[in-house]
Backbone and ligand atoms as CSV (ligand in chain L), in Angstrom:
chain,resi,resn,atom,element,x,y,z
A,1,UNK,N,N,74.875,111.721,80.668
A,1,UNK,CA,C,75.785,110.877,79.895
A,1,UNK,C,C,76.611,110.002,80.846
A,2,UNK,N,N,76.752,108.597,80.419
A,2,UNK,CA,C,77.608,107.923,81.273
A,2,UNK,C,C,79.026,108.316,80.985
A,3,UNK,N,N,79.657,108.090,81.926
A,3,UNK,CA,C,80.931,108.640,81.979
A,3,UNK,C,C,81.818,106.997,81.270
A,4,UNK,N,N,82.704,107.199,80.156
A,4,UNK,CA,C,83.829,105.727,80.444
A,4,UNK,C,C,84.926,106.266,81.600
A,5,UNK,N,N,85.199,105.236,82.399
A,5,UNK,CA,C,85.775,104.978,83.964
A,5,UNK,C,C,87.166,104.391,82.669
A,6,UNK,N,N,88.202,105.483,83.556
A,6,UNK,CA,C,89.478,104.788,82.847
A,6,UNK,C,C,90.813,105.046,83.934
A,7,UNK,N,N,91.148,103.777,84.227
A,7,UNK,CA,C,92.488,103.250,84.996
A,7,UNK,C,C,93.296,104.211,84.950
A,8,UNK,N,N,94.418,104.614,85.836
A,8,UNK,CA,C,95.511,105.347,85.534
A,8,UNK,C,C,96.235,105.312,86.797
A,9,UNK,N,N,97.539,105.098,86.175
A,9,UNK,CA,C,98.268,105.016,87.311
A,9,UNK,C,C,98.734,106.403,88.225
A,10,UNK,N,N,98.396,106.474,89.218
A,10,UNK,CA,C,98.101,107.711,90.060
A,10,UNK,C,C,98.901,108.994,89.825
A,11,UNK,N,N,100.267,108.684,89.489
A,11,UNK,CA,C,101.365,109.567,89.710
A,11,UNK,C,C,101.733,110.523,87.972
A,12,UNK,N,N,100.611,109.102,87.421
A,12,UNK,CA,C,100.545,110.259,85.886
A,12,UNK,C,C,100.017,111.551,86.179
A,13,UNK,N,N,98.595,111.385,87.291
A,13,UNK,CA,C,98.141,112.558,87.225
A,13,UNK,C,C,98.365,113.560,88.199
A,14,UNK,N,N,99.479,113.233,88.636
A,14,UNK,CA,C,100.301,114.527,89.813
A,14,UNK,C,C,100.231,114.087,90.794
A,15,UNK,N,N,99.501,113.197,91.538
A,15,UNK,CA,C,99.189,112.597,92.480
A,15,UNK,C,C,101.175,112.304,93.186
A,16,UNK,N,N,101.189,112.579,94.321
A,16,UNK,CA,C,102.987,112.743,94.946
A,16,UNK,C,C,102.916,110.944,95.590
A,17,UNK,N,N,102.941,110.294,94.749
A,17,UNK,CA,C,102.771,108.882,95.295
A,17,UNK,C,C,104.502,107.493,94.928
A,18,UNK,N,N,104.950,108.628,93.871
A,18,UNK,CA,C,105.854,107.636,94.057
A,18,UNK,C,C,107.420,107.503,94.975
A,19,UNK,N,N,107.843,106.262,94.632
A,19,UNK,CA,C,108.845,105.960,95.769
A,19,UNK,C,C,109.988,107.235,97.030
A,20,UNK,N,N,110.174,108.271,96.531
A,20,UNK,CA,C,110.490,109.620,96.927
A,20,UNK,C,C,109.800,110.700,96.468
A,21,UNK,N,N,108.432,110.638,96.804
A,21,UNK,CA,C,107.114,111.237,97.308
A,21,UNK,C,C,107.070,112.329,95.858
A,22,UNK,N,N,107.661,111.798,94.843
A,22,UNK,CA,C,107.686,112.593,93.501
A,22,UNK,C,C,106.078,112.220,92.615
A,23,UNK,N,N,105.993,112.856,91.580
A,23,UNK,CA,C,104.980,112.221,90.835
A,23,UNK,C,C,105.485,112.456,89.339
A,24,UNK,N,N,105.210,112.021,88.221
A,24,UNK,CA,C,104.924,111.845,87.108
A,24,UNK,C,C,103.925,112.847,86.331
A,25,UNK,N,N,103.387,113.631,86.460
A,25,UNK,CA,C,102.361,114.002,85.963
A,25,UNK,C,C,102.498,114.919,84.507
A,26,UNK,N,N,101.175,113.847,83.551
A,26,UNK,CA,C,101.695,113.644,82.348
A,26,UNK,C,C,100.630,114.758,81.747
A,27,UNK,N,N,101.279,116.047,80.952
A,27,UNK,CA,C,100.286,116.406,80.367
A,27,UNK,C,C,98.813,116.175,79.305
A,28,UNK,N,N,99.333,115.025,78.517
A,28,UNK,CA,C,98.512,114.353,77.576
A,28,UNK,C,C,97.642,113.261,78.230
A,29,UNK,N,N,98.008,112.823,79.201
A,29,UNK,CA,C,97.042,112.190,80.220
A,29,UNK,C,C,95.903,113.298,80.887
A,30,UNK,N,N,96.679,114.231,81.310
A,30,UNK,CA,C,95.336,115.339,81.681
A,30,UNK,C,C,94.337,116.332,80.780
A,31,UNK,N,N,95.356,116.173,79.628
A,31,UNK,CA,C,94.703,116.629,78.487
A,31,UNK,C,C,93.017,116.164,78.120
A,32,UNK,N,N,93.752,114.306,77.863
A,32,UNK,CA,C,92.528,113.680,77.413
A,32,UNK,C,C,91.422,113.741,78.524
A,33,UNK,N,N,91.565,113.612,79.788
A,33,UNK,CA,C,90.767,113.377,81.006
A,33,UNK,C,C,89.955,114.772,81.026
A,34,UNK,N,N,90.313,116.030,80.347
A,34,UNK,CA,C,89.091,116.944,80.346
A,34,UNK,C,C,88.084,116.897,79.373
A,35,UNK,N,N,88.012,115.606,78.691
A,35,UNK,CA,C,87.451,115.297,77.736
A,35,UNK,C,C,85.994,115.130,78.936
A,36,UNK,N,N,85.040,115.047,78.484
A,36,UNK,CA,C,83.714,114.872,79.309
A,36,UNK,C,C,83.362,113.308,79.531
A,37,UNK,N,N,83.788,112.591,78.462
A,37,UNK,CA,C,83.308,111.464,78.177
A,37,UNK,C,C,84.065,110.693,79.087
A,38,UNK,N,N,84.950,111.054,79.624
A,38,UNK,CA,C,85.840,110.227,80.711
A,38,UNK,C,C,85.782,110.658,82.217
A,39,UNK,N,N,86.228,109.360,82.697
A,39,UNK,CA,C,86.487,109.649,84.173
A,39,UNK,C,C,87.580,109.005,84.490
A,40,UNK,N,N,88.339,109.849,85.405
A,40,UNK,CA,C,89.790,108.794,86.173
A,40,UNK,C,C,89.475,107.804,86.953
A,41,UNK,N,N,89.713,107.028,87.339
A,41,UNK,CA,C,89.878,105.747,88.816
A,41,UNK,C,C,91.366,105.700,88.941
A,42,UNK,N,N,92.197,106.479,89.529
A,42,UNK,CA,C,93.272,106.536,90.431
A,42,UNK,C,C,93.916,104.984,90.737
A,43,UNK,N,N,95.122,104.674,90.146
A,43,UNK,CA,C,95.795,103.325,90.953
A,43,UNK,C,C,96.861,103.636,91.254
A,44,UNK,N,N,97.625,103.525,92.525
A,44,UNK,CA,C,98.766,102.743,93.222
A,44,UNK,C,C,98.837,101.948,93.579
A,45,UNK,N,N,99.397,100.799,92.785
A,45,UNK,CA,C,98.978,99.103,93.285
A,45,UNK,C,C,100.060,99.776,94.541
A,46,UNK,N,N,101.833,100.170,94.512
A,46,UNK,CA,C,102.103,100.071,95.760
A,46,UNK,C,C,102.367,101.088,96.720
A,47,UNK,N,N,101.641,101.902,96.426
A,47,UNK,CA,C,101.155,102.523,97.916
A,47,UNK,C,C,99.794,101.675,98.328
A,48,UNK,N,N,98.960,101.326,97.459
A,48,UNK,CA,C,97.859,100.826,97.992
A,48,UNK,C,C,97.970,99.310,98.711
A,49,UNK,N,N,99.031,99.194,98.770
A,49,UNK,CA,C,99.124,97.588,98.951
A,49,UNK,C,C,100.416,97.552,100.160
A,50,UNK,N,N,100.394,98.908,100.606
A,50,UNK,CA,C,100.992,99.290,102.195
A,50,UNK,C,C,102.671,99.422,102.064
A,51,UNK,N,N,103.386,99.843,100.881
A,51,UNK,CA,C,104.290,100.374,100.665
A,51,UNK,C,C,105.293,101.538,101.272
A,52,UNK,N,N,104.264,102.298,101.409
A,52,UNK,CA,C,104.163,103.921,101.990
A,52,UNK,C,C,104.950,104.987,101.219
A,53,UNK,N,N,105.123,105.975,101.491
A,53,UNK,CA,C,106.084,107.125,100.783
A,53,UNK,C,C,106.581,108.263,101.988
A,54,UNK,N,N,107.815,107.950,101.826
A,54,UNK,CA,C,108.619,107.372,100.678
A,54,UNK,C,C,109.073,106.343,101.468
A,55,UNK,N,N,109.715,105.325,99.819
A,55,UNK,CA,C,109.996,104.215,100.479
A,55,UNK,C,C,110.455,103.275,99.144
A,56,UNK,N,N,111.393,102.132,100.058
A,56,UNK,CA,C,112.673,101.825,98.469
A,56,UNK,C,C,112.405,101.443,97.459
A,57,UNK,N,N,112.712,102.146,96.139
A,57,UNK,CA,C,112.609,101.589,95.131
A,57,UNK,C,C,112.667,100.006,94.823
A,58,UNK,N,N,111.555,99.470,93.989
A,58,UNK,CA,C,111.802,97.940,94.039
A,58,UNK,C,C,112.281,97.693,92.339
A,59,UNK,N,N,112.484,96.749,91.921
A,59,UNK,CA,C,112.785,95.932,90.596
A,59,UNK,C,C,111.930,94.949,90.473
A,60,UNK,N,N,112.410,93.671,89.553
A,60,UNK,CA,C,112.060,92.860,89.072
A,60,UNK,C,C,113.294,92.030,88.931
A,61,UNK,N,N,113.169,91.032,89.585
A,61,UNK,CA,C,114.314,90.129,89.742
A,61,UNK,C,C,113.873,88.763,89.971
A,62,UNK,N,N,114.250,87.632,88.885
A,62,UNK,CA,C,114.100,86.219,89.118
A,62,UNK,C,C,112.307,86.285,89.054
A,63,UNK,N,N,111.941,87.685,88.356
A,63,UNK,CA,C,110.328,87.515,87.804
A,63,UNK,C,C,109.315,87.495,89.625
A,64,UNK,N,N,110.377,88.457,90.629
A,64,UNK,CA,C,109.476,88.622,92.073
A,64,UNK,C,C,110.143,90.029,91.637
A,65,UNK,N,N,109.111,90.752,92.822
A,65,UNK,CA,C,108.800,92.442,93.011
A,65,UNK,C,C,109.929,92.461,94.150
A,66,UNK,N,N,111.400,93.053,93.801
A,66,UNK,CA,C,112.057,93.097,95.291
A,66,UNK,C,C,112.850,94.787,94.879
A,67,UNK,N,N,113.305,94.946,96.978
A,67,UNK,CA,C,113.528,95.946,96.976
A,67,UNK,C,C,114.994,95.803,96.148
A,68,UNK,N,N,115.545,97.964,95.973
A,68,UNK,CA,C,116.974,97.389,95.203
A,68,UNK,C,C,117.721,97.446,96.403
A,69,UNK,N,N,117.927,97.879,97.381
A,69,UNK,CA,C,118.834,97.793,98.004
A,69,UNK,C,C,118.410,96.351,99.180
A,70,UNK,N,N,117.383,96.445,99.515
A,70,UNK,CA,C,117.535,95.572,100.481
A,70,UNK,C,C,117.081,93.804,100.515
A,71,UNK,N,N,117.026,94.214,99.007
A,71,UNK,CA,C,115.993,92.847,98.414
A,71,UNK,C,C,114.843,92.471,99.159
A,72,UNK,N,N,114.450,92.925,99.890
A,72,UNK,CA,C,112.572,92.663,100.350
A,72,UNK,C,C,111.937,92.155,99.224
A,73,UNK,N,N,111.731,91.182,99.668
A,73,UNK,CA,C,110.558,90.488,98.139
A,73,UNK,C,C,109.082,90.722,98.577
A,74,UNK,N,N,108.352,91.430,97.421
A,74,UNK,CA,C,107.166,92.368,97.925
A,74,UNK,C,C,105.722,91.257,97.090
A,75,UNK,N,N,106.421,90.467,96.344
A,75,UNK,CA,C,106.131,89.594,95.382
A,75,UNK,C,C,104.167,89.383,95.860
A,76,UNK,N,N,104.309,88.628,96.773
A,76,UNK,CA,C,103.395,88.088,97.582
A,76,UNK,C,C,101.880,88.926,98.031
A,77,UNK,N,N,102.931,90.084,98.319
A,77,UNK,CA,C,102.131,91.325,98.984
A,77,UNK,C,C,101.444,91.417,97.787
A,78,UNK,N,N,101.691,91.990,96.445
A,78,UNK,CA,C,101.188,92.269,95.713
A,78,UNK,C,C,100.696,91.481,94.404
A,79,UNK,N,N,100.654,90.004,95.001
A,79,UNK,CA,C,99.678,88.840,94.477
A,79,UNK,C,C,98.647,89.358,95.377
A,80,UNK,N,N,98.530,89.274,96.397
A,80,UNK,CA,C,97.419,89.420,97.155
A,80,UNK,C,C,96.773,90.643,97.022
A,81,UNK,N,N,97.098,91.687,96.968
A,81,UNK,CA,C,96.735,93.459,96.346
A,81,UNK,C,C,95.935,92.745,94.864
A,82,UNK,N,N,96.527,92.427,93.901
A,82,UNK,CA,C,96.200,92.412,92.895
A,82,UNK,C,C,95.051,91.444,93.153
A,83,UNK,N,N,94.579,90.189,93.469
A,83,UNK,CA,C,93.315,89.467,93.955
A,83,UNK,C,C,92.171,90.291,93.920
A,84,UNK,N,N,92.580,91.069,94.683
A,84,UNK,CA,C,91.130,91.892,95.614
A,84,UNK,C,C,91.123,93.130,95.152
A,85,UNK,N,N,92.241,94.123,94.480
A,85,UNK,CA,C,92.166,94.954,93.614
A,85,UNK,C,C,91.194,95.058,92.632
A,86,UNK,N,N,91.645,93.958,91.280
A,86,UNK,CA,C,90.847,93.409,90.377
A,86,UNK,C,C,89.330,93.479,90.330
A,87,UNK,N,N,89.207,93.127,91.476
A,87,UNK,CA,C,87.293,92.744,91.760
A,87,UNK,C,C,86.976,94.461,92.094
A,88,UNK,N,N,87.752,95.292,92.192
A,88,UNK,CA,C,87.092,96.699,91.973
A,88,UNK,C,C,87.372,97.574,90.612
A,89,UNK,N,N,87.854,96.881,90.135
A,89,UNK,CA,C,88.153,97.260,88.713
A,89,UNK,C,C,87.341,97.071,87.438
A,90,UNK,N,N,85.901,96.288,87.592
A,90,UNK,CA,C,85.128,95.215,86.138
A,90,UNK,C,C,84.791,96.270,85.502
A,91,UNK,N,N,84.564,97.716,86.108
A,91,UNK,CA,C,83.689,98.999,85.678
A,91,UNK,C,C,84.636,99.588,84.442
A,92,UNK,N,N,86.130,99.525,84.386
A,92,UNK,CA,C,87.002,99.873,83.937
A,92,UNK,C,C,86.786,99.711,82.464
A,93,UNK,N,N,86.901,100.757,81.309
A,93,UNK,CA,C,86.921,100.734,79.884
A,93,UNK,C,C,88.350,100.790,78.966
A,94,UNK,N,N,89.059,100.951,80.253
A,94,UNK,CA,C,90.812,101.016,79.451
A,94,UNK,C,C,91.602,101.294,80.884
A,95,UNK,N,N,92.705,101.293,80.153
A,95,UNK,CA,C,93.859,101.304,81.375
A,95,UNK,C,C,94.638,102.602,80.290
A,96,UNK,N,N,95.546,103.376,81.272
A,96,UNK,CA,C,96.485,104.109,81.004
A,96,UNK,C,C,97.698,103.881,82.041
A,97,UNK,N,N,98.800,102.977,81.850
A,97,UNK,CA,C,100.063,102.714,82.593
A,97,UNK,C,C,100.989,103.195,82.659
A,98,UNK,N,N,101.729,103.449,83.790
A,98,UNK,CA,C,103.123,104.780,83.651
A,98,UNK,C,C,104.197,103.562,83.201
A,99,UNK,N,N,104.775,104.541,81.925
A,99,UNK,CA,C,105.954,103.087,81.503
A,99,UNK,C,C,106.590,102.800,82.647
A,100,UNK,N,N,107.578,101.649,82.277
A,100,UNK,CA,C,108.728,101.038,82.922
A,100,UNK,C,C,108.541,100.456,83.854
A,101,UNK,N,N,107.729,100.979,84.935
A,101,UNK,CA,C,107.315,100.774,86.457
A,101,UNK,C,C,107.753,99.144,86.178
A,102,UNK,N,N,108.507,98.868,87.633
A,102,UNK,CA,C,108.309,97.230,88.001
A,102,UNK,C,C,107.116,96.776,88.478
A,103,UNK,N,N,105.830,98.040,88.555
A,103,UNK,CA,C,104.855,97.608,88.679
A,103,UNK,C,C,103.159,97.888,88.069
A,104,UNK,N,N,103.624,99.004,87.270
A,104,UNK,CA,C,102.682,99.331,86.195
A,104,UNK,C,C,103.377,99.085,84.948
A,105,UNK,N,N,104.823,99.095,84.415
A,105,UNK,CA,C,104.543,99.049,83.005
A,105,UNK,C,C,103.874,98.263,82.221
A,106,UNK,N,N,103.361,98.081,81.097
A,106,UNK,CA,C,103.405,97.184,80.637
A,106,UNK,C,C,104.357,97.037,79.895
A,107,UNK,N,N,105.355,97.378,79.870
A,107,UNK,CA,C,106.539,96.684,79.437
A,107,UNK,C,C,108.066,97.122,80.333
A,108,UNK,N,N,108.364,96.236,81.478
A,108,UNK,CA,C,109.227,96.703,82.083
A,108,UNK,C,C,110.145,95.813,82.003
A,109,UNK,N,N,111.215,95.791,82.791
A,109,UNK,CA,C,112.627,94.626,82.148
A,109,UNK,C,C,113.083,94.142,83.794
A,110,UNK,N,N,113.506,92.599,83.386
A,110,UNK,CA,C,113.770,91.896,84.377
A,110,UNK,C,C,115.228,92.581,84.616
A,111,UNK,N,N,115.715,92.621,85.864
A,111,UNK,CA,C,117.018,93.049,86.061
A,111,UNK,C,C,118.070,92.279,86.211
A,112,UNK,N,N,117.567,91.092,86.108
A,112,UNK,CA,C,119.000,90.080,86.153
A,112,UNK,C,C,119.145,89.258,85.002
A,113,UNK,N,N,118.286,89.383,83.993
A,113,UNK,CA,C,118.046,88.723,82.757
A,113,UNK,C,C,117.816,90.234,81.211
A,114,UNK,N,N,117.443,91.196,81.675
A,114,UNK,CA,C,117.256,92.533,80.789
A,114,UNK,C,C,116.568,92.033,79.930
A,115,UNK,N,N,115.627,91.314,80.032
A,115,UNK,CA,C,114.049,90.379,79.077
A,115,UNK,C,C,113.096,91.457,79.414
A,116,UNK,N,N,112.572,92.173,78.639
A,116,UNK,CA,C,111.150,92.491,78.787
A,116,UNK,C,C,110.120,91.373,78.876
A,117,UNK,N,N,109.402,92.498,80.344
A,117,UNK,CA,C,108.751,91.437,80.714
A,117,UNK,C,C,107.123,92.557,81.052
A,118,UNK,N,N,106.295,92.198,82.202
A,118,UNK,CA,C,105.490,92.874,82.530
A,118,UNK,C,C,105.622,93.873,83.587
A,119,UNK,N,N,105.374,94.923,84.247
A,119,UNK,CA,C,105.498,95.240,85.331
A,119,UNK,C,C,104.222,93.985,86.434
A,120,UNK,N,N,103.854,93.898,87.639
A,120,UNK,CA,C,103.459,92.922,88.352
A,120,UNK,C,C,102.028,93.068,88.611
A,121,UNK,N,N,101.578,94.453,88.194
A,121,UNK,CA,C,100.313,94.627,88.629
A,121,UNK,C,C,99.577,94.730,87.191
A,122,UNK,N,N,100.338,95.355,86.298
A,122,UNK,CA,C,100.033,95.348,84.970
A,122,UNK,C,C,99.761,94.089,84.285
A,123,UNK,N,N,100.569,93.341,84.538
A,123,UNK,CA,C,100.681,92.197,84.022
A,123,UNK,C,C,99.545,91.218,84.354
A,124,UNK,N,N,98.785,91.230,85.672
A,124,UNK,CA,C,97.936,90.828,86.387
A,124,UNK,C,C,96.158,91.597,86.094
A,125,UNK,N,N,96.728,92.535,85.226
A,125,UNK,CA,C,95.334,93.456,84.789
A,125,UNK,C,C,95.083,92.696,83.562
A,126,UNK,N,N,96.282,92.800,83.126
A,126,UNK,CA,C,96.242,91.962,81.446
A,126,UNK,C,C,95.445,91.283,80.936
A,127,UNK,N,N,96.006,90.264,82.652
A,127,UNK,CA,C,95.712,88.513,82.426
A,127,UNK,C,C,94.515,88.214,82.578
A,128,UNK,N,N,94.030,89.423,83.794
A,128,UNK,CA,C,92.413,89.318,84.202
A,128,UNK,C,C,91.567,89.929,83.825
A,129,UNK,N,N,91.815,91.247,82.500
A,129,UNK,CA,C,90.631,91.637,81.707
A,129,UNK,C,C,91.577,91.809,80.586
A,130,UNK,N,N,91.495,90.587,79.778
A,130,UNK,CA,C,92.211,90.483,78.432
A,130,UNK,C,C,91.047,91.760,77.421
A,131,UNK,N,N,90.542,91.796,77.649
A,131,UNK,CA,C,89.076,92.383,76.316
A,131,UNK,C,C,89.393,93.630,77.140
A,132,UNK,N,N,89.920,94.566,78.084
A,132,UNK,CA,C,89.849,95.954,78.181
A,132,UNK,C,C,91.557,96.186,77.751
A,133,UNK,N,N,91.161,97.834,76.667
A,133,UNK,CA,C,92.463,98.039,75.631
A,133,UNK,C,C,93.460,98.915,76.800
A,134,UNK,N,N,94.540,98.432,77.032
A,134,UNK,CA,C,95.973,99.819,77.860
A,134,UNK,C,C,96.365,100.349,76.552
A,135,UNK,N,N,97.178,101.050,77.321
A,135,UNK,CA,C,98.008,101.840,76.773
A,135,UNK,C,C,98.755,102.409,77.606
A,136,UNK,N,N,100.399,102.498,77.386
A,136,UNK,CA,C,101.240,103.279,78.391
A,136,UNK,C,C,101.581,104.542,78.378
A,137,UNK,N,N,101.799,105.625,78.724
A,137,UNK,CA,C,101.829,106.649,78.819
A,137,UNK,C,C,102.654,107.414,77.395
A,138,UNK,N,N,103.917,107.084,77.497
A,138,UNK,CA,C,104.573,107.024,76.114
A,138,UNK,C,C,103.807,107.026,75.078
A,139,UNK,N,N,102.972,105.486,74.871
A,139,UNK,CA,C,102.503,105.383,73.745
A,139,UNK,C,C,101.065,106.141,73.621
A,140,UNK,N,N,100.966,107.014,74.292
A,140,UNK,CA,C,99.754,108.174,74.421
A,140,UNK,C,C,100.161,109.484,74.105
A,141,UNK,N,N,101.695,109.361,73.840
A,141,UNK,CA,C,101.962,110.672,72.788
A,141,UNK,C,C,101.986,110.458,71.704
A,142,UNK,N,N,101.705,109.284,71.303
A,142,UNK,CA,C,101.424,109.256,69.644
A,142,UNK,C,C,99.977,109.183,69.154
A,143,UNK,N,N,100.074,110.332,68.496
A,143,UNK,CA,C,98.440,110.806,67.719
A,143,UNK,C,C,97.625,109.362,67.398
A,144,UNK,N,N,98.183,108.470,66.859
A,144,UNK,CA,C,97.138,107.176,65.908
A,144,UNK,C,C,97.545,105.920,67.271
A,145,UNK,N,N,98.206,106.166,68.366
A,145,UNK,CA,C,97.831,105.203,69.009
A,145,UNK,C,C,96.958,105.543,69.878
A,146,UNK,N,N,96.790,106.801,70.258
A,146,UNK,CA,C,96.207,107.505,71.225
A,146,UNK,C,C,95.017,107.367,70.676
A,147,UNK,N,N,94.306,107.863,69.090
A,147,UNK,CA,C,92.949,107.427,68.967
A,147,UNK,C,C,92.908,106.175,68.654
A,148,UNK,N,N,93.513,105.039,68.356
A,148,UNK,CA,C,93.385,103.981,68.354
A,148,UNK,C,C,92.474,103.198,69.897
A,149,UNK,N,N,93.474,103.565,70.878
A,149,UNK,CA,C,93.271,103.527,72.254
A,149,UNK,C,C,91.516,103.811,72.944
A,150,UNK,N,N,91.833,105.251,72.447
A,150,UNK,CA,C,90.169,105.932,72.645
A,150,UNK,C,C,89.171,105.011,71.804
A,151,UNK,N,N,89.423,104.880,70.291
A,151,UNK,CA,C,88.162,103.859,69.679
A,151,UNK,C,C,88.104,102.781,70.548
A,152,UNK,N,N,88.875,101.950,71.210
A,152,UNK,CA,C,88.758,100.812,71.922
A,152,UNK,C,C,88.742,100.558,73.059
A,153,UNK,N,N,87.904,101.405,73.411
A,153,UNK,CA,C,87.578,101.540,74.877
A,153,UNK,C,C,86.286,100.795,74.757
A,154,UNK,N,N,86.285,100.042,76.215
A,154,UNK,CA,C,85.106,99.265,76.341
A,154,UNK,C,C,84.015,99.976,76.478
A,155,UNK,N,N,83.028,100.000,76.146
A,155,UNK,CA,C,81.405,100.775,76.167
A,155,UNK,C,C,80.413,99.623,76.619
A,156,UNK,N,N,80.816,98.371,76.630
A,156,UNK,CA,C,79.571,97.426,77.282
A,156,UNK,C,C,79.823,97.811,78.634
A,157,UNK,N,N,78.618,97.352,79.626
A,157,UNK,CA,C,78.640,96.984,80.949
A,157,UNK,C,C,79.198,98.325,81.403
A,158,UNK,N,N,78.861,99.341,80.961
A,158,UNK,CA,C,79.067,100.219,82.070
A,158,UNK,C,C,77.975,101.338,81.891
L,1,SF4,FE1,FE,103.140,105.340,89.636
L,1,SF4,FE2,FE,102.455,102.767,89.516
L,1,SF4,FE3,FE,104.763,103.476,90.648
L,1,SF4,FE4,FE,102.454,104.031,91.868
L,1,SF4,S1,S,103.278,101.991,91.443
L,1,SF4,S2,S,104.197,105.434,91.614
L,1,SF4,S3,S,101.144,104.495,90.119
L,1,SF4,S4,S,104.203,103.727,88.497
């Protein structure tokens, strides 16, 4: 049986990747993943895009990726991550995103304006495979979005 290949942001699944070497790890994310029919593909746009751990929390400010304390604008770095990311991603049948993130949610908030907006890498998955269905972690504790999610998983091309 082919496996559907599904996105997830690393730290849902215990993975110790975020900014103070913590993780996220979401039971209903690991739940579904012992399903047979699935497979993980692991993302840290920013550890993968030379961040490291641990290391400063960033925001969303003036719609660039910067640090909070030291304002490092990471913006750039992770235009360029996301480029060449992408092109290993076409296999992908859905996304699963850790809310809020300034760089996975899909729905995270500008900090100098409090506009929901995208997180930077999310937002960039969006734009470049409009036809594969997310979903954020949150909205994967609800029963009818969660099979909503699962019916709309891509099954071509893989
Ligand atoms: Fe998790 Fe994404 Fe933040 Fe990495 S960048 S720690 S995967 S939310």
């Amino acid at each position: 049986m082919v496996k559907l290949k599904i996105g997830i942001s690393s730290c849902l699944l215990g993975q110790p990747v975020r900014y103070n070497g913590g993780h996220k790890r979401n039971q209903t994310v690991i739940d579904l993943l012992l399903d047979d029919r699935f497979e993980a593909v692991p993302v840290c746009p920013e550890v993968e895009m030379g961040m490291g751990i641990p290391r400063e929390p960033v925001q969303i400010v003036a719609d660039h990726l910067v640090g909070v304390e030291t304002q490092k604008d990471w913006t750039d770095v992770m235009t360029d991550f996301n480029s060449g990311k992408l092109k290993e991603l076409t296999s992908l049948s859905g996304f699963i995103f850790k809310t809020r993130s300034p760089s996975c949610g899909i729905q995270a908030v500008h900090q100098d304006t409090s506009e929901t907006t995208s997180g930077l890498f999310a937002r960039a998955f969006m734009k470049h495979f409009p036809h594969i269905p997310v979903i954020d972690e949150e909205q994967l504790q609800d029963n009818q979005s969660r099979e909503n999610f699962i019916a709309r998983l891509r099954r071509e091309e893989v």
